[in-house]
C-alpha positions in Angstrom: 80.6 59.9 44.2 80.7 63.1 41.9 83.2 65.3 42.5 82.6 69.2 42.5 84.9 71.9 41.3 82.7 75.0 42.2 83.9 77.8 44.8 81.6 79.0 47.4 79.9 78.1 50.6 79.2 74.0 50.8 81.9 73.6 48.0 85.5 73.0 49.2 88.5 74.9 47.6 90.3 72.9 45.0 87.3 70.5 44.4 86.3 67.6 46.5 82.5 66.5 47.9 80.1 69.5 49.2 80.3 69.2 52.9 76.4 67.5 52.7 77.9 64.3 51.3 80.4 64.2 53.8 78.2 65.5 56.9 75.6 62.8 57.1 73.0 64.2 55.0 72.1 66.6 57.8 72.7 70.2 58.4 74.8 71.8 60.9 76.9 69.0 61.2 79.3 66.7 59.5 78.0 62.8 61.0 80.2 62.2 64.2 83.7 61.9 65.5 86.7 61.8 63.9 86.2 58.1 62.8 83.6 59.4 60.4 85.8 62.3 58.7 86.0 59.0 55.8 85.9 61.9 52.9 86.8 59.4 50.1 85.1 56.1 51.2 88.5 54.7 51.3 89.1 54.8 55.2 91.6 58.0 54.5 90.8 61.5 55.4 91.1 63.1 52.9 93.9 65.9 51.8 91.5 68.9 52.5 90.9 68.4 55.8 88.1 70.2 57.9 87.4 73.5 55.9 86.8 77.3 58.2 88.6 79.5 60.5 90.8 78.5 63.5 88.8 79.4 66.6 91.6 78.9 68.7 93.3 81.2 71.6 92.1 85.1 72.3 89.6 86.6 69.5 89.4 90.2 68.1 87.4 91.3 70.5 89.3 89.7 74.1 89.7 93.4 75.6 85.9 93.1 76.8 86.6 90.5 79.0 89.0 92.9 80.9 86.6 95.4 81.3 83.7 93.7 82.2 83.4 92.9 85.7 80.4 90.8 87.4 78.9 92.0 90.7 80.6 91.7 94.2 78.1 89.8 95.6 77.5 87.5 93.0 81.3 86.4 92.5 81.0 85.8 96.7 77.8 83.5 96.3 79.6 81.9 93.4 82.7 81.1 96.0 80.4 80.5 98.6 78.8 77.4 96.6 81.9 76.2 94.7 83.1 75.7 98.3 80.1 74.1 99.6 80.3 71.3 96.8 84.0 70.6 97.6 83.5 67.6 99.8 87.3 68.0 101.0 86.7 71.6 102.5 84.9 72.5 105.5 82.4 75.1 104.1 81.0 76.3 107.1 84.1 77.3 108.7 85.1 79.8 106.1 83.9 83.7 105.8 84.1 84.8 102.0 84.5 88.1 101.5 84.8 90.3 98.0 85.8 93.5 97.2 86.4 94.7 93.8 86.8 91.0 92.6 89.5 90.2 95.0 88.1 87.1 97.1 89.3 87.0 100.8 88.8 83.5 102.7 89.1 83.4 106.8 89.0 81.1 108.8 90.1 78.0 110.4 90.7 75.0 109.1 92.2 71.3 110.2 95.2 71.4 107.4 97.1 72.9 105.3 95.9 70.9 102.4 92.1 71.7 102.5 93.4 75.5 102.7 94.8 74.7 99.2 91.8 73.1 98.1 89.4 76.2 99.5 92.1 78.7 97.4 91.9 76.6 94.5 87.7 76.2 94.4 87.9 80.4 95.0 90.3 81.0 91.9 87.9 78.8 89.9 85.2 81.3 89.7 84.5 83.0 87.2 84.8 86.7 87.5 87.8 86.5 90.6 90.6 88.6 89.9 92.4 87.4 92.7 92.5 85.7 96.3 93.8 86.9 99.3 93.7 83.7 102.1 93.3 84.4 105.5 93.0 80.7 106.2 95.1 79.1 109.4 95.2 75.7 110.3 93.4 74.8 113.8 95.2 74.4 116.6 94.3 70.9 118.2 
């Protein structure tokens, strides 16, 4: 394999293969998992490593996520269905209610644990600032 010493986009830093020798010979990706990142057809990795930014944690522009707020209604139909596919909670017995993206739950359930579980399927969606549980376990 020819090695490359050029700067720019395709090109690593420092020399190496152009990322379409290493990728599969197709654009937009580099061949498959980490068992293919073989940069030197030795069965090593290479020094360079994967080449571009970090994407990790909060980006420049994270504030809009604050201030963007979905719909009332549509966070409580949200709830509403993430509760229905919970097989462990009794759908029908709880009332969701939303108000400025604070979910409130009522209703009556046969344990404590499936309370949990309803809480836990209303803080998954997205959009729910918080949850207020009204939840009490049936009397029997």
């Amino acid at each position: 394999m020819a090695r490359y010493d050029r700067g720019g986009y395709g090109y690593p830093r420092g020399g190496g293969e152009p990322f379409w020798e290493w990728s599969g010979g197709r654009p937009g990706g580099w061949g498959g998992g980490p068992d293919e990142w073989d940069r030197g057809g030795d069965g090593s990795r290479g020094a360079e490593g994967i080449h571009g930014p970090a994407r990790y944690g909060l980006g420049p522009y994270h504030e809009r996520l604050r201030t963007r707020r979905r719909p009332d209604d549509e966070i409580r139909d949200d709830v509403k269905e993430s509760l229905f596919y919970d097989t462990w909670v009794d759908a029908d017995a709880v009332t969701v209610a939303v108000k400025n993206g604070i979910v409130t739950l009522s209703g009556e359930l046969p344990d404590y644990e499936e309370i949990r579980y309803a809480t836990d399927d209303a803080w998954d969606v997205e959009g729910v600032l918080g949850v207020r549980s009204e939840l009490r376990v049936r009397e029997q």
